[in-house]
N, CA, C and O of each residue as an XYZ file, in Angstrom:
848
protein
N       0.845     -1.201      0.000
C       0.000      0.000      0.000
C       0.875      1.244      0.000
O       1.562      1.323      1.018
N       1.051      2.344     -0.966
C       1.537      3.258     -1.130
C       1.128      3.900     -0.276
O       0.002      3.452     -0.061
N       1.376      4.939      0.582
C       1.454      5.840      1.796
C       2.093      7.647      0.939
O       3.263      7.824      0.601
N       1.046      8.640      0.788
C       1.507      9.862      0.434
C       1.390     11.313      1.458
O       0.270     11.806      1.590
N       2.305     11.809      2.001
C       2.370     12.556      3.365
C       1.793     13.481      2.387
O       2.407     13.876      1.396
N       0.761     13.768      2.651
C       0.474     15.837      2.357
C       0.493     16.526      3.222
O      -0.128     17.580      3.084
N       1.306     16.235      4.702
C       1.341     17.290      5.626
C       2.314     18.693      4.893
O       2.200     19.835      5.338
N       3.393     18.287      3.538
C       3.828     20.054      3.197
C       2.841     20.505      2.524
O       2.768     21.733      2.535
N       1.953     19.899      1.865
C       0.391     20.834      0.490
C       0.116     21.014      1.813
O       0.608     22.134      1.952
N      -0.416     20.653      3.136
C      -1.035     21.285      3.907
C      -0.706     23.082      4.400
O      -1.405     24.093      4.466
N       0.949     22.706      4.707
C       1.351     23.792      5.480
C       1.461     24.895      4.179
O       1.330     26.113      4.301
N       1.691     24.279      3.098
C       1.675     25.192      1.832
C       0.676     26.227      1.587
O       0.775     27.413      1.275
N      -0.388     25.396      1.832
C      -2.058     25.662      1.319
C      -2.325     27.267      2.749
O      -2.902     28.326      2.502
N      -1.768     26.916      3.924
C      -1.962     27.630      4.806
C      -1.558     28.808      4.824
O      -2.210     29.844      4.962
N       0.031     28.590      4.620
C       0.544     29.896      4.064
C       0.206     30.900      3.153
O       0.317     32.126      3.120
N      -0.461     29.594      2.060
C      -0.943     30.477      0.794
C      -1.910     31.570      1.285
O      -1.721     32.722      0.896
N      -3.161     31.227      2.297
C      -4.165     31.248      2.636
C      -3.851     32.904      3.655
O      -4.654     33.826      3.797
N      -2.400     32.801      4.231
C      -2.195     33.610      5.142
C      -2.288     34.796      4.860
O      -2.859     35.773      5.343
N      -1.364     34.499      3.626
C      -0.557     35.896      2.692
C      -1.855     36.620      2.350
O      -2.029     37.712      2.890
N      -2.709     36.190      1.591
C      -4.118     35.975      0.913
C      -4.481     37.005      1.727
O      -4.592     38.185      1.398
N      -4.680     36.471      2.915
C      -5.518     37.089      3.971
C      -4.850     38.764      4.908
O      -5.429     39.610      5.590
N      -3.507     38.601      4.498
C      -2.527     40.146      5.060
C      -2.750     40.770      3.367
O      -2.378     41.942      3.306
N      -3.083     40.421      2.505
C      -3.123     41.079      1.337
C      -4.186     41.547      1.294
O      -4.322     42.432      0.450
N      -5.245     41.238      2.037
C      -6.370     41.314      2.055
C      -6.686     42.428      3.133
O      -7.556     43.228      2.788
N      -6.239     42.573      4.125
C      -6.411     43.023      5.533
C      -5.410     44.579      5.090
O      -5.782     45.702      5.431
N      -4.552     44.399      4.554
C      -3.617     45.738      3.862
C      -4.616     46.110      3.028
O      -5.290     46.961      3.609
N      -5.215     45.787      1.483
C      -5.984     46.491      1.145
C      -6.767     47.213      1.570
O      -6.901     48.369      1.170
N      -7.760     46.435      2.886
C      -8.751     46.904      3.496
C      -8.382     48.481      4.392
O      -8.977     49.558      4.381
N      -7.229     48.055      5.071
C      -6.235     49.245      5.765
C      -6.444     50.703      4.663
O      -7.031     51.783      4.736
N      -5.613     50.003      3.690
C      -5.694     51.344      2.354
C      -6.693     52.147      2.253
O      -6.809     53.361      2.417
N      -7.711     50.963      1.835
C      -9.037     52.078      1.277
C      -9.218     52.502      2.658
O      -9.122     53.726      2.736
N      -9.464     51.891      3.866
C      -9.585     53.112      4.723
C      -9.091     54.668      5.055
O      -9.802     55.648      5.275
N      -7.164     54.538      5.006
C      -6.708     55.248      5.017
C      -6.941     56.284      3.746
O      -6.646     57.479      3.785
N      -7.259     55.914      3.130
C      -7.525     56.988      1.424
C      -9.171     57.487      2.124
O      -9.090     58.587      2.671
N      -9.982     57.127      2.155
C     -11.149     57.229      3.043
C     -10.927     58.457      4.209
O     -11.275     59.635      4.121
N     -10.370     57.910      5.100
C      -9.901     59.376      6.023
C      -9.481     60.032      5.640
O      -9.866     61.109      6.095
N      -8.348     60.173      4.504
C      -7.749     61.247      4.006
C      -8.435     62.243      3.475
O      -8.430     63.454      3.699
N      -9.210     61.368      2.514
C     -10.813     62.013      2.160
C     -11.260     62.792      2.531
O     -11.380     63.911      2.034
N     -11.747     62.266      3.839
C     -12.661     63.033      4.471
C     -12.120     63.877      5.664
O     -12.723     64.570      6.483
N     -10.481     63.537      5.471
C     -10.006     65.097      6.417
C      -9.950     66.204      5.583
O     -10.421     67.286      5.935
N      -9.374     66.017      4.427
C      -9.489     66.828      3.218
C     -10.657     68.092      3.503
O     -10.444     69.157      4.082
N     -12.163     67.526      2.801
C     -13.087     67.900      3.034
C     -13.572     68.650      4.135
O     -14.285     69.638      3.961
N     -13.236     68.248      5.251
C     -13.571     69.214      6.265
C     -12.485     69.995      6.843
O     -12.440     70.622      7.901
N     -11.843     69.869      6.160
C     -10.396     70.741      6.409
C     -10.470     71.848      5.743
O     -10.005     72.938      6.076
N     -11.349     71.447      4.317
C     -11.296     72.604      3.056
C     -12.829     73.530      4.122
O     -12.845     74.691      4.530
N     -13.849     72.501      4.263
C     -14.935     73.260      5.097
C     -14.500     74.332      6.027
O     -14.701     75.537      5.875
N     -13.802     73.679      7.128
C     -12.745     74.840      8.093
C     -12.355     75.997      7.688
O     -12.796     77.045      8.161
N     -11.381     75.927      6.657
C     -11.002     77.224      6.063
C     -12.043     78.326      5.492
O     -12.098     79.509      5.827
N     -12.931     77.591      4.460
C     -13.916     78.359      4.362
C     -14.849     79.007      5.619
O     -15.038     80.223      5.609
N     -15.212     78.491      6.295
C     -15.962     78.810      7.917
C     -14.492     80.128      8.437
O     -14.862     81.283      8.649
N     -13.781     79.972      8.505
C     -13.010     80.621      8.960
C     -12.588     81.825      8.178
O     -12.177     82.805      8.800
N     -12.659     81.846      6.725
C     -12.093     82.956      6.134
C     -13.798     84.085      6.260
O     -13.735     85.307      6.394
N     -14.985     83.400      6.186
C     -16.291     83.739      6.646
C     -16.285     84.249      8.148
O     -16.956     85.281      8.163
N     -15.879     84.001      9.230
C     -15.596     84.543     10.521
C     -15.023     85.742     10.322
O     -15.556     86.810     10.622
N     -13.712     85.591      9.717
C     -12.807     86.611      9.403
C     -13.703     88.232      8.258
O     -13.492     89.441      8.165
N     -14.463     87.461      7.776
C     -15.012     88.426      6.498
C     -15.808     89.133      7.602
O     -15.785     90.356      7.732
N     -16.548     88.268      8.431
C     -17.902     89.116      8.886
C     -17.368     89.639     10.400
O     -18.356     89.973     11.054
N     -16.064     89.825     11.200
C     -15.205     90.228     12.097
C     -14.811     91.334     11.325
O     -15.295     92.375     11.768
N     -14.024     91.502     10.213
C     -13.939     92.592      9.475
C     -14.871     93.767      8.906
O     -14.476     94.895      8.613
N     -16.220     93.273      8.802
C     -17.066     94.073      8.891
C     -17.904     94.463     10.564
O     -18.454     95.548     10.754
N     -17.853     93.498     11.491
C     -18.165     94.158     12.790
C     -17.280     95.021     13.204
O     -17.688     95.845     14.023
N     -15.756     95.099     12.752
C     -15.140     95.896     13.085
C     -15.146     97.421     12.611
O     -14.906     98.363     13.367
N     -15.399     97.514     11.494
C     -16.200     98.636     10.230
C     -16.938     99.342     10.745
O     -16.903    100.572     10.757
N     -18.332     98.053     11.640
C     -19.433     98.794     11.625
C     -19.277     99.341     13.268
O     -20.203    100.032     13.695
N     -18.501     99.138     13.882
C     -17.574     99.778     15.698
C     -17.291    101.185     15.317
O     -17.596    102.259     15.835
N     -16.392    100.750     13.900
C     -15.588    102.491     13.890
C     -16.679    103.142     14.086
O     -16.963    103.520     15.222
N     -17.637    103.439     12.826
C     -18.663    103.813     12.213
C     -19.750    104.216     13.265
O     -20.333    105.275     13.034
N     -20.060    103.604     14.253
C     -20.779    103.585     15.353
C     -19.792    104.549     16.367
O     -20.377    105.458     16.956
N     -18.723    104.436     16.534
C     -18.251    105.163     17.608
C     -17.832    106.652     17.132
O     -17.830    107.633     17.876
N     -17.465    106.651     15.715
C     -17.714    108.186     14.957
C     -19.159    109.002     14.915
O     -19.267    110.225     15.004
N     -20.212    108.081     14.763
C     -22.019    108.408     14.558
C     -21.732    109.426     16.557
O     -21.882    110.597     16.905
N     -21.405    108.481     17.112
C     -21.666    108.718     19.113
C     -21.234    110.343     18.993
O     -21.972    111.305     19.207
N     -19.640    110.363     18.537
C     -18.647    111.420     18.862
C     -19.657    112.548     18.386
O     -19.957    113.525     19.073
N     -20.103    112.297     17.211
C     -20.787    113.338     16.497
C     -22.049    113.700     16.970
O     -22.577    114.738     16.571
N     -22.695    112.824     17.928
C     -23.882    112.962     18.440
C     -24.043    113.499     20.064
O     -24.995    114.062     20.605
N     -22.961    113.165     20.505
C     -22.069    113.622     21.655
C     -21.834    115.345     21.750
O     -22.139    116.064     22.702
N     -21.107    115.813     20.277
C     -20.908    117.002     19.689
C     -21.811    117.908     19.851
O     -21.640    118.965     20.459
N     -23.283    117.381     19.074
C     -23.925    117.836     18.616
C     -25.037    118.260     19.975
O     -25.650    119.326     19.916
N     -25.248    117.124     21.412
C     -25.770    117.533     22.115
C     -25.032    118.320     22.863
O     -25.622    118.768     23.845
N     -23.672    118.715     22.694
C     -23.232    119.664     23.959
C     -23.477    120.998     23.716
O     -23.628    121.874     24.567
N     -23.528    121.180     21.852
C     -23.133    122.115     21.365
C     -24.755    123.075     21.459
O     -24.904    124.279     21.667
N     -25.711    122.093     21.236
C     -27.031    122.713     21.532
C     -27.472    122.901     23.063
O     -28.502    123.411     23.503
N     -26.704    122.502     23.542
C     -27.270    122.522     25.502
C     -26.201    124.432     25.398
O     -26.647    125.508     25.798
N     -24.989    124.218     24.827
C     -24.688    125.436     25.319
C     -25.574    126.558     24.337
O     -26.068    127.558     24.856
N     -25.693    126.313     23.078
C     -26.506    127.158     22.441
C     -28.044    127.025     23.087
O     -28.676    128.082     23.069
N     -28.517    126.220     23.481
C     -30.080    126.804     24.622
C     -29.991    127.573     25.926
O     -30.935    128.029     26.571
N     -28.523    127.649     26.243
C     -28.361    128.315     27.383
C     -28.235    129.978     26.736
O     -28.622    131.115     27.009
N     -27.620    129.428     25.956
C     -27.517    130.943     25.568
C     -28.672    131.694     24.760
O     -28.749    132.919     24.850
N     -29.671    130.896     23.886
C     -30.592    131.376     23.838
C     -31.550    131.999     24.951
O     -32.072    133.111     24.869
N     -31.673    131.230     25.849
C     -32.492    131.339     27.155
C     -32.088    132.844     27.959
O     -32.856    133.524     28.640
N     -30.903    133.072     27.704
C     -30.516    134.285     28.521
C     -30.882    135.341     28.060
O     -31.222    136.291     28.766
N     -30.862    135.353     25.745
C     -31.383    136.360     24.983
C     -32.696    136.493     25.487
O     -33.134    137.563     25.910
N     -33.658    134.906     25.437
C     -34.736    135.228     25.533
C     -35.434    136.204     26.995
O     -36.257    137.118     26.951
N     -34.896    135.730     27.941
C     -34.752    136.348     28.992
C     -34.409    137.936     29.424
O     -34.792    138.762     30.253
N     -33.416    137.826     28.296
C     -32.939    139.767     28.573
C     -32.080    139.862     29.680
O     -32.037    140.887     30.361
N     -31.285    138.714     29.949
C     -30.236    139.310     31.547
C     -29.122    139.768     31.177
O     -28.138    139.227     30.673
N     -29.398    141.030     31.527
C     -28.419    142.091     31.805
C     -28.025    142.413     30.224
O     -28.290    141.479     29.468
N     -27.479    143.494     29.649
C     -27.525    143.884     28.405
C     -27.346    143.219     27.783
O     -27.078    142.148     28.327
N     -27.313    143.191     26.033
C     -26.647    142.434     25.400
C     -24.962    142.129     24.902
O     -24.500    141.219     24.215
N     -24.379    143.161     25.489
C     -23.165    142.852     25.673
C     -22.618    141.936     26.378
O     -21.637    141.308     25.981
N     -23.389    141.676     27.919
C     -22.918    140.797     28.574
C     -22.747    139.487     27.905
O     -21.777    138.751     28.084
N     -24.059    139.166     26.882
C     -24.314    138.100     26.748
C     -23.410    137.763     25.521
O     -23.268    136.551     25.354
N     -22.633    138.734     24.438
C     -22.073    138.920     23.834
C     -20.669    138.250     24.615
O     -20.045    137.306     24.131
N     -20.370    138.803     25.677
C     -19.011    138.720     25.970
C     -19.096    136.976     26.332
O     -18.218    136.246     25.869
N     -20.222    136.392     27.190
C     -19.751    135.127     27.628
C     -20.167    134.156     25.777
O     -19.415    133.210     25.540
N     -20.876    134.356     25.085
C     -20.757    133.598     23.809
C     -19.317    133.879     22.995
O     -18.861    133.055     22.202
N     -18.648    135.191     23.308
C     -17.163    135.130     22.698
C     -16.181    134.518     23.406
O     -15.180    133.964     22.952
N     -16.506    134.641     24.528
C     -15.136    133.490     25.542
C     -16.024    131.685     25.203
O     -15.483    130.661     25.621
N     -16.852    131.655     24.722
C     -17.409    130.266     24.301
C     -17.413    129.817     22.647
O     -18.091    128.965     22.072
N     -16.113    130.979     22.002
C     -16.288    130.968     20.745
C     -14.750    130.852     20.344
O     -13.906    130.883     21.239
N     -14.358    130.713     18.951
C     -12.813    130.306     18.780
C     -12.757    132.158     18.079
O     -13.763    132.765     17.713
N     -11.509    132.649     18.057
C     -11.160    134.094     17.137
C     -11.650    133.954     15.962
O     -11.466    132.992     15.216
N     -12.661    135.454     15.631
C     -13.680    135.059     14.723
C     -12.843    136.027     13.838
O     -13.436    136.429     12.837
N     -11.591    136.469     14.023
C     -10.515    136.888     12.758
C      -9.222    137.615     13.576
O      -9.401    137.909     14.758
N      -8.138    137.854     13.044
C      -6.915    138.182     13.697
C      -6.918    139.212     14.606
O      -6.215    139.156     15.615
N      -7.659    140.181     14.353
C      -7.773    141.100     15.365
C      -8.527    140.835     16.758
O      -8.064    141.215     17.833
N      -9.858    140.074     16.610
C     -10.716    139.513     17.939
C      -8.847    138.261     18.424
O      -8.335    138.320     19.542
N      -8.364    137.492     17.453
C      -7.267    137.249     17.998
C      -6.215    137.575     18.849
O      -5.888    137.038     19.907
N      -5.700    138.568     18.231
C      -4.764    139.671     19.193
C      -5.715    140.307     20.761
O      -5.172    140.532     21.843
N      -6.794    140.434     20.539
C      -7.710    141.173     21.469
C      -7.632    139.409     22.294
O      -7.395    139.647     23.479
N      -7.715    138.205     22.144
C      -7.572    137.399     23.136
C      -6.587    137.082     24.115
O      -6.625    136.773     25.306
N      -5.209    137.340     22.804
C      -4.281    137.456     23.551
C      -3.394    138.127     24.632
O      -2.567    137.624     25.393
N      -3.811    139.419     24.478
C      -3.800    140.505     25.555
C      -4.263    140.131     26.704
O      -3.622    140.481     27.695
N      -5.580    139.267     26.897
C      -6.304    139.042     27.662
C      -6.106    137.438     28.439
O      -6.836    136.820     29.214
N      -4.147    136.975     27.543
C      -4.090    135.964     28.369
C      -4.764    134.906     28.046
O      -4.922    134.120     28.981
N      -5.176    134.635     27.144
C      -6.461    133.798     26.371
C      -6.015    132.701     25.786
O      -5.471    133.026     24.731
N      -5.969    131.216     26.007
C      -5.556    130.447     25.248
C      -5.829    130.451     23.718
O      -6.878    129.841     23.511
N      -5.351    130.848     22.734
C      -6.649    131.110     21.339
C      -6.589    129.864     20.530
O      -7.031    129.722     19.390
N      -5.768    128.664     21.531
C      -5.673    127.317     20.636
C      -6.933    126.485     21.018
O      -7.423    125.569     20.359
N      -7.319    126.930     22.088
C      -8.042    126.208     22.899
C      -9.487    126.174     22.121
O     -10.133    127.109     21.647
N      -9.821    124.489     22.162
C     -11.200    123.876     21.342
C     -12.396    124.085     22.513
O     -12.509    123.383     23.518
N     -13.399    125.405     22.083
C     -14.243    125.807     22.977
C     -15.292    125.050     22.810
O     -16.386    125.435     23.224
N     -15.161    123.975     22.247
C     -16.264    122.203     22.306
C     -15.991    121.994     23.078
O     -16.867    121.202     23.425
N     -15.024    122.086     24.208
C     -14.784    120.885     24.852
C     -15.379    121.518     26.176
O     -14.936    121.120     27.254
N     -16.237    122.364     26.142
C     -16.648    123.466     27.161
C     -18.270    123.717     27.022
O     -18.463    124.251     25.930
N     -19.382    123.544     27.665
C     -20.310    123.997     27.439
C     -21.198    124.195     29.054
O     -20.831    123.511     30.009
N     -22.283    125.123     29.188
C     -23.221    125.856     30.086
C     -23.840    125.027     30.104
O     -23.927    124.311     29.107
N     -24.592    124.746     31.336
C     -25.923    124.028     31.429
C     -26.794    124.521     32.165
O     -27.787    123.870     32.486
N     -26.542    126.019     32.653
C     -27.304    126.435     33.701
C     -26.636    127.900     34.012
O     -25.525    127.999     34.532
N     -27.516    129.139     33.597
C     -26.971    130.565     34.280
C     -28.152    131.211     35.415
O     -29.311    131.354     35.025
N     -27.840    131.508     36.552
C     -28.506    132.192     37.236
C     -28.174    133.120     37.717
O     -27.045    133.137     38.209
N     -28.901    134.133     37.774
C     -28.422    135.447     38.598
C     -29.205    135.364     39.817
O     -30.126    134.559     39.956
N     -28.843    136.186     40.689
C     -29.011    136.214     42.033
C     -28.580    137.674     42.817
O     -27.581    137.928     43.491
N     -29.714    138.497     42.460
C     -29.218    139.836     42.773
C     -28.245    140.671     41.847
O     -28.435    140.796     40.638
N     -27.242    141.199     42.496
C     -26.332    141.629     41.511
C     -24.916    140.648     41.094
O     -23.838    141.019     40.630
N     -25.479    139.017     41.525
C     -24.514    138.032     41.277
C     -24.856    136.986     40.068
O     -25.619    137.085     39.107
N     -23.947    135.898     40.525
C     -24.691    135.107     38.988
C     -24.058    133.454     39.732
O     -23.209    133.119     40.558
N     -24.750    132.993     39.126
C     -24.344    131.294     39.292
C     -23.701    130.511     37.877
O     -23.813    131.231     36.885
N     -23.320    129.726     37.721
C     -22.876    129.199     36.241
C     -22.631    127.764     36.935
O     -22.154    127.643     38.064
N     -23.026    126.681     36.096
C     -22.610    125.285     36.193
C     -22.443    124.412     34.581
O     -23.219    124.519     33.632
N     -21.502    123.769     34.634
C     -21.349    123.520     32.881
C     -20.569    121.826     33.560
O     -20.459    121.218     34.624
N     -20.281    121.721     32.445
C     -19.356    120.595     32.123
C     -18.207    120.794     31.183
O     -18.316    121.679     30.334
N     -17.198    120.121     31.235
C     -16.032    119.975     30.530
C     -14.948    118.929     30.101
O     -14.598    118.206     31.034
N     -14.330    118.684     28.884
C     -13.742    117.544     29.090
C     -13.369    117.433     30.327
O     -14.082    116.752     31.063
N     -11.720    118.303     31.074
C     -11.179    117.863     32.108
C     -10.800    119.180     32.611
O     -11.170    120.247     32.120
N     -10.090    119.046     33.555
C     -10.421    120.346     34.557
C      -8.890    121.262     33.420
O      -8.792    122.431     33.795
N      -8.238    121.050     32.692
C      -7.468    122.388     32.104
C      -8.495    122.792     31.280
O      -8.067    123.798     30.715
N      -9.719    122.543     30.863
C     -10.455    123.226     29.746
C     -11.461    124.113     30.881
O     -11.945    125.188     30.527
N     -11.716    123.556     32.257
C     -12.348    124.501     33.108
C     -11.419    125.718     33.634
O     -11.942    126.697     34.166
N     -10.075    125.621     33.469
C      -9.233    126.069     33.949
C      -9.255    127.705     32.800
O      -9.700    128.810     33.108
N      -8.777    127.390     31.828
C      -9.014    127.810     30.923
C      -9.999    128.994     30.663
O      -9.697    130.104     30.224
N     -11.338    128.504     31.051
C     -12.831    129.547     31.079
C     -12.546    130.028     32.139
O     -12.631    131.255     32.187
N     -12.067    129.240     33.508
C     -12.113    131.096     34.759
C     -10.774    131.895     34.060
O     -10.687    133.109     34.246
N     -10.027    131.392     33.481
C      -8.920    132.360     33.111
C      -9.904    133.865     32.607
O     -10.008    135.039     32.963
N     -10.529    132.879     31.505
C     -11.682    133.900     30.743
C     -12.790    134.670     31.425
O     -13.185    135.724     30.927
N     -13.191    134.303     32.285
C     -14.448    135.043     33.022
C     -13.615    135.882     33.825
O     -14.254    136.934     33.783
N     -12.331    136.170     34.721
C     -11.501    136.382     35.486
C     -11.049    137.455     34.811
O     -10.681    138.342     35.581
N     -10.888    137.822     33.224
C     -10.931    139.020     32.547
C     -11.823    139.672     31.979
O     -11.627    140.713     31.352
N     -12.789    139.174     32.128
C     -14.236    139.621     31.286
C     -14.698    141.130     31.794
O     -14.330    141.567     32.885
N     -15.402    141.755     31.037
C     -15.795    143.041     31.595
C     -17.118    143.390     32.355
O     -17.457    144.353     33.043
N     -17.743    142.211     31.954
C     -19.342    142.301     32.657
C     -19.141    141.386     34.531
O     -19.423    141.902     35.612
N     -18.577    139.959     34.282
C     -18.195    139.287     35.211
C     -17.143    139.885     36.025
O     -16.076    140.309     35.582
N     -17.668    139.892     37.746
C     -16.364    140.107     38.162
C     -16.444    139.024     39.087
O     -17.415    138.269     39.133
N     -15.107    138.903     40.071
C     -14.848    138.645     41.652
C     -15.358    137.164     41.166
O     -16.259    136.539     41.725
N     -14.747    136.794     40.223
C     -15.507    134.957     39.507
C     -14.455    134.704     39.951
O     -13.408    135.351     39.962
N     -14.929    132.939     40.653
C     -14.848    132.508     41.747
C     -15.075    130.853     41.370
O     -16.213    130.645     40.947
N     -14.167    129.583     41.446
C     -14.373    128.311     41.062
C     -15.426    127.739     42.579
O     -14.769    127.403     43.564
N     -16.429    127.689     42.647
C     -16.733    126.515     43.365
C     -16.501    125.469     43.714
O     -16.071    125.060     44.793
N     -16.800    124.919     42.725
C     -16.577    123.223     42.658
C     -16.139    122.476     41.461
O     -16.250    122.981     40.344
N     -15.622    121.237     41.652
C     -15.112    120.885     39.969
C     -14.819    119.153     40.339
O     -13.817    118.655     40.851
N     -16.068    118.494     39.877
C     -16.017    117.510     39.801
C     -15.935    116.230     38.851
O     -16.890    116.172     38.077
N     -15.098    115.286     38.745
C     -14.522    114.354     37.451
C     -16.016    113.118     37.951
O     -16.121    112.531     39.028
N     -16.910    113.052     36.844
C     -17.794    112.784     36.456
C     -17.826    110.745     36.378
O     -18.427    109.967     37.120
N     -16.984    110.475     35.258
C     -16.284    109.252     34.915
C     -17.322    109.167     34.079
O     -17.996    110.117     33.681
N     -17.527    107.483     33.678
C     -18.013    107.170     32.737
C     -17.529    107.230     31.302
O     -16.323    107.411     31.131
N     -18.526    107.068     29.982
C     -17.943    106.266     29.122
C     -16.821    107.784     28.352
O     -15.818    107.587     27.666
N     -17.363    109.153     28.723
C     -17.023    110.089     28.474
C     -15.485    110.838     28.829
O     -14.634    111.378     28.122
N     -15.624    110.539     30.470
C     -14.811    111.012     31.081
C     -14.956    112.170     31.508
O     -13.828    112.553     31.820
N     -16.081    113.376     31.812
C     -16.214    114.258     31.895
C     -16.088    115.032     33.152
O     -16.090    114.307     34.147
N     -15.957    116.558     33.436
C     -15.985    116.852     34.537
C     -16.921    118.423     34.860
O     -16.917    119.507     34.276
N     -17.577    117.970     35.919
C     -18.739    119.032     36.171
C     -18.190    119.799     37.175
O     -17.432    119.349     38.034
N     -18.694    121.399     37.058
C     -18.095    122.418     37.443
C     -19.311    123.575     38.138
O     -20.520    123.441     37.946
N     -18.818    124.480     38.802
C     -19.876    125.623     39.299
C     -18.973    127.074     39.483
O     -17.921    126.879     40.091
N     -19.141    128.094     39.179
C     -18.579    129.341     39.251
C     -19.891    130.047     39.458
O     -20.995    129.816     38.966
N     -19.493    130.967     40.312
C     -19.929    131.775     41.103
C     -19.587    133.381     40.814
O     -18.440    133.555     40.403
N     -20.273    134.401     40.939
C     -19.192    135.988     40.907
C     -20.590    137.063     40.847
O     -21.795    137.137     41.088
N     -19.573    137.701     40.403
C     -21.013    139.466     40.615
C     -20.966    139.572     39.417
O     -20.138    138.855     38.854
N     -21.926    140.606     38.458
C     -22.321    141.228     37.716
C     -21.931    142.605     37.327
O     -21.982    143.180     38.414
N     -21.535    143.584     36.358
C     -21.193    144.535     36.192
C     -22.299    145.061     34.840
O     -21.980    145.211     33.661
N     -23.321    145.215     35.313
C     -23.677    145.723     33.728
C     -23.926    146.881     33.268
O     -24.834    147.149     32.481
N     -22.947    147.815     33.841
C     -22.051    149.042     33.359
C     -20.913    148.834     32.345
O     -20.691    149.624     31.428
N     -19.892    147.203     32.680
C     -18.877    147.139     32.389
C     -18.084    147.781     32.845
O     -17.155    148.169     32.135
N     -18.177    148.217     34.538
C     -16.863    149.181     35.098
C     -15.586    147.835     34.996
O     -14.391    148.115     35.086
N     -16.049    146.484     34.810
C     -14.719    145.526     35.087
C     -14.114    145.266     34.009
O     -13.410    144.257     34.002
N     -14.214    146.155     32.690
C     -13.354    146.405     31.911
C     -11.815    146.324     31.956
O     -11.107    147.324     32.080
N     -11.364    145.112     31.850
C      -9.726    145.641     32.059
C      -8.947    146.390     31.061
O      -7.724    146.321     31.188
N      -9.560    147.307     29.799
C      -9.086    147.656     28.856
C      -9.637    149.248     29.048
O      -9.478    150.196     28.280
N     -10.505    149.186     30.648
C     -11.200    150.631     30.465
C     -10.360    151.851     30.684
O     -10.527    152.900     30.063
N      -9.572    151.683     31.477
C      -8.342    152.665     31.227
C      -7.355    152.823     30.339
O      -6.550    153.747     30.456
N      -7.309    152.082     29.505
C      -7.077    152.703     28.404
C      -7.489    153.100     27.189
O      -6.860    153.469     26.198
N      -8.875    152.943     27.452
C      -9.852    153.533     26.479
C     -10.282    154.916     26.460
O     -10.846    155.656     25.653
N      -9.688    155.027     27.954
C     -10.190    156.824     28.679
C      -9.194    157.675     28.727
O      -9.377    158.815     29.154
């Protein structure tokens, strides 16, 4: 009886079977890995787009900040500039004390309206650089032959500034700082009170002797 070992076709067949099967298990690996790559790709490209879109519409919130905080400044401007122009209407309408007086405190609330009112500031010690925005009335009272004043101002050299000015004026005398308080907030502002007498002769002319 012939006797034939196939225990090597066995171990052959197995091996074959192995390889087969790591050839198989690597492919499978592949297409996965091509698969993720894929799909990091894709949301990688998504990312950028989302992000250059963040960036687009950050660039326009930033636009629309300036734009908004220029609209404020100007609206800011615009209410100080009418609180001091109602004060000063209110005093025309009123009639206190001649119209010179009222003349003189709207020119110390005004910039040199040509070289000569210039020179005439400077005599008088007058800052003539000085931005008379940054200065406005909110309140004049008289009180006998005195007067009250309360305003606001950026910071106390621009209050500093106006008693310089009332302190030479010809209608105002014996003006006098009260009080001067830093406000805070988004502004920074500082509120003020002056006090003094009335002249509405204009004997407190400091130019009257040499006019005579």
């Amino acid at each position: 009886m012939i006797r034939v070992n196939l225990l090597p076709v066995r171990k052959a067949r197995r091996r074959s079977q192995g390889r087969m099967q790591l050839i198989l298990f690597g492919g499978v690996i592949a297409i996965l890995m091509a698969i993720l790559a894929v799909i990091h790709l894709y949301y990688n490209d998504q990312l950028t787009q989302w992000q250059d879109r963040v960036a687009e519409s950050q660039a326009v919130i930033d636009s629309l900040e300036e734009e908004t905080a220029g609209i404020e400044g100007l609206e800011r401007e615009a209410e100080m500039l009418a609180a001091q122009l109602g004060v000063l209407n209110d005093l025309e309408a009123r009639r206190v004390g001649p119209v010179q007086m009222m003349d003189e405190l709207q020119a110390m609330l005004s910039p040199p309206r040509d070289e000569e009112d210039r020179v005439a500031q400077l005599r008088r010690d007058w800052n003539v650089e000085w931005d008379t925005r940054r200065l406005w009335i909110e309140d004049f009272s008289e009180t006998g032959d005195g007067f009250s004043l309360n305003g606001y101002a950026g910071n106390a050299d621009d209050v500093a500034e106006f008693l310089q000015r009332m302190t030479t004026a010809v209608y105002f005398n014996d003006v006098e700082l009260d009080y001067i308080d830093r406000q805070g907030g988004a502004h920074d502002l500082v509120s003020f009170r002056l006090y003094g007498d009335l002249s509405y002769t204009g004997f407190g002319d400091p130019d009257s002797d040499d006019e005579s």
